[in-house]
C-alpha positions, 0 to 999 in steps of 0.5 A, a space after each residue: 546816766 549811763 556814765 554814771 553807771 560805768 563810773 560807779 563800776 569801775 570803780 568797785 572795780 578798781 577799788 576790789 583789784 588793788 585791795 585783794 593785790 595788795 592783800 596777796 603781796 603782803 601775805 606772801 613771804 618776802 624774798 631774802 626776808 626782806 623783798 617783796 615777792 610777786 614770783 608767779 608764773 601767770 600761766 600756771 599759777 605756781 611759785 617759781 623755784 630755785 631751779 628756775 634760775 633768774 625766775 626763782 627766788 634766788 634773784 632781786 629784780 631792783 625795778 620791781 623794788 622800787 616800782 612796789 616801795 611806790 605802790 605801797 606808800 601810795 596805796 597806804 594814803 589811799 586806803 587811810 579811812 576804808 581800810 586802815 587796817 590795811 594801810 598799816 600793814 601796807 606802811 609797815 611792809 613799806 617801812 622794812 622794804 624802805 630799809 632794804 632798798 636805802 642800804 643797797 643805794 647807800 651801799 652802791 650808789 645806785 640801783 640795779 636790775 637784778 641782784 643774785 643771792 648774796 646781793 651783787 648785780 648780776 645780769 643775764 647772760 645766756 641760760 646763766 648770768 655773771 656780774 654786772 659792771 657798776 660804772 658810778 656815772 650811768 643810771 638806768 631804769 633802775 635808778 629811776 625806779 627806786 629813787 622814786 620809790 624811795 622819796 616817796 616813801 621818805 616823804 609819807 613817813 618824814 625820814 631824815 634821808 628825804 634830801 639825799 633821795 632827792 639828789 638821787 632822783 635829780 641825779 637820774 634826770 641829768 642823766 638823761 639830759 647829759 647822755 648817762 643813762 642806759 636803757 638796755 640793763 642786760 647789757 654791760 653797763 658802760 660807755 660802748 653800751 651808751 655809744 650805740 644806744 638810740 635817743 628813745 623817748 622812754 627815758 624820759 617817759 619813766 622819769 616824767 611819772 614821777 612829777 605828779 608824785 612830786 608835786 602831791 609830795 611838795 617838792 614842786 621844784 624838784 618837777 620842773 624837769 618835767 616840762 623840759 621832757 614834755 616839750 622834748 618828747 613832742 617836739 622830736 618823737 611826735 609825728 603830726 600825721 599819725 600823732 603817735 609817739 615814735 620811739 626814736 625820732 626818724 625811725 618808723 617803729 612805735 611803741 603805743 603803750 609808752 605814747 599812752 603812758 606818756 600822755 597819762 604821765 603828762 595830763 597827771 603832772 600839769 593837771 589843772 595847769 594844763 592848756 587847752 592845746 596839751 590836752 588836745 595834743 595828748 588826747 589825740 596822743 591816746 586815741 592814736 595809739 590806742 586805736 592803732 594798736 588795740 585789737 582784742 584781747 589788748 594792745 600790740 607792743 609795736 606799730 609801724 608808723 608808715 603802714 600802721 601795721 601793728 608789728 608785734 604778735 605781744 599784747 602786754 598787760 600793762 598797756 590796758 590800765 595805762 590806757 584806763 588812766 590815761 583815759 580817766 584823766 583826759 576825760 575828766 578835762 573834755 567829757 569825750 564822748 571818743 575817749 570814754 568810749 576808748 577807756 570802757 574797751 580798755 576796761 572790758 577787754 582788761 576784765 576780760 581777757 587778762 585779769 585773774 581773781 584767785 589769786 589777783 594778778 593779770 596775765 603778763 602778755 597775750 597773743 590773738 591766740 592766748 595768753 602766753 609766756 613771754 616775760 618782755 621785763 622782769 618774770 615778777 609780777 606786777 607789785 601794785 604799779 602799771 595796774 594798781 597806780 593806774 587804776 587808782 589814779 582812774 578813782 580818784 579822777 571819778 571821785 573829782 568827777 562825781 564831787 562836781 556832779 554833786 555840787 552842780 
């Protein structure tokens, strides 16, 4: 009984955050006219300016680009029978962003992280910014992004461009395996860059999100990749001891955030298919991050692995819906009474410590004293993604949940 009553608040919960998001979003004014615009400060609540320089308006952050074509076409096949209204508004906006972004790849070859005025990458240097370097073999997170934001918006809509976003996509993968995509994209995108860049599981955690879109898409055999990374992320990053994900394999540091995602990235692409020993692996994949980085408000960005101190005063926003997802997902497998009891803290501490009504969106990052101006990413606010996917993907596992409940 008492799972139920959770269920059915968490829920509304859920449902009440991403509406009221998306509703703020679209209502905004797009950036160059065509851009979806979250440029908020979390703390004051105001509209960055064009004095704020790469804060401001003035700059297209490419990630949150591509990260909210995704949010938007998702949302739009949510909210189909509730709220159709909204889903054709959202499939409007996602249609002119789709245009925006597909010329820019089209143009480029490639995304990228931020885009200044006229539209030319740029990155940050110092106080100010000068041109980014544009080499046609190297993706970042920004390719990664955007290509899969562009399938699925391609694939909700039927555009004739789908096969060549595919390729796109596919083209980010073998980056990673063939040692061309570079993690760090304020730095000049190059050779040196990649000489003295770590092998962090990162990449390959990013990428493996959008197997699961894949799959519901119909494009099964463009996820294959996704085993190869699962296998690789716990064969050389994970350490049987802690049974937390090491960012570099060898190295003591962890982010835990990204061992949360990629476990709910895991569990959403293998779904039914998974075995019984992955979902034990990334349960105690979840539990060991979360437990060794959560202390209230919210999760540390870092842990050391040979101390368990947590080693960042940061508590990003994002760790919390991730581990809500990653948590709905393992729990619909195994009823764990240890991991239910995990998502209701991650839940609580979100609603708590983090999440604002008017207007809705989270602060970006606390510490143990408060909430703070640290922008880790991008100064945009979250489009949908890391809080909407996340908390949507817990809905639906409730609804799988309670249609069982009801035919038993």
């Amino acid at each position: 009984m008492r799972e139920n009553s959770f269920f059915s608040k968490a829920r509304a919960d859920y449902g009440r955050i991403n509406a009221a998001t998306l509703e703020w979003m679209l209502a905004r004014p797009r950036l160059h006219g065509r851009y979806l615009n979250t440029k908020l400060n979390p703390l004051t609540l105001a509209d960055y300016r064009a004095e704020d320089g790469l804060r401001g308006p003035d700059f297209v952050y490419g990630w949150i680009q591509g990260r909210g074509l995704e949010a938007l076409v998702t949302h739009a096949q949510w909210f189909e029978t509730d709220n159709p209204a909204l889903t054709s508004r959202l499939d409007q906006a996602a249609r002119e962003l789709y245009n925006a972004l597909n010329e820019l790849v089209s143009r480029d070859g490639h995304a990228y992280f931020c885009y200044e005025k006229a539209m030319s990458p740029v990155r940050r240097l110092g106080e100010g910014w000068e041109a980014q370097e544009t080499p046609s073999n190297i993706f970042t997170y920004s390719d990664a992004f955007v290509a899969k934001g562009l399938v699925a918006a391609a694939s909700r809509f039927g555009l004739p461009g789908l096969t060549g976003h595919l390729a796109y996509f596919d083209k980010v993968v073998a980056s990673i395996e063939d040692g061309h995509f570079q993690i760090n994209e304020h730095e000049k995108l190059g050779d040196v860059s990649l000489a003295e860049q770590q092998d962090d599981f990162g990449p390959r955690m990013i990428l493996l999100g959008g197997a699961g879109m894949l799959k519901r898409a119909g494009h099964s055999s463009h996820a294959a990749y996704a085993n190869r990374f699962i296998s690789h992320v716990i064969d050389r990053h994970f350490d049987p001891a802690t049974g937390l994900l090491r960012n570099v394999s060898g190295e003591d540091v962890c982010n835990v955030g990204h061992g949360i995602e990629f476990a709910g990235f895991a569990l959403d692409y293998l779904g039914s298919d998974a075995s019984d020993e992955m979902v034990e692996m990334l349960s105690r994949i979840l539990i060991a991050s979360f437990e060794s980085g959560y202390t209230a408000p919210g999760v540390a960005l870092t842990v050391s692995l040979s101390s368990g101190e947590q080693t960042s005063p940061y508590r990003p926003w994002w760790t919390l819906p991730e581990t809500i997802r990653t948590a709905a997902l393992i729990f619909e497998r195994t009823r764990s009474e240890r991991v239910m009891s995990l998502w209701q803290t991650a839940h609580r501490a979100f609603f708590e410590w983090y999440w604002r009504d008017n207007p809705s969106v989270a602060y970006q990052c606390r510490t143990l004293d408060g909430p703070v101006d640290y922008v880790p990413a991008t100064p945009d606010l979250d489009p949908g993604y890391h809080t909407g996917l996340s908390v949507l993907a817990a809905m639906q596992a409730i609804d799988r949940m309670s249609a069982i409940k009801e035919r038993d």
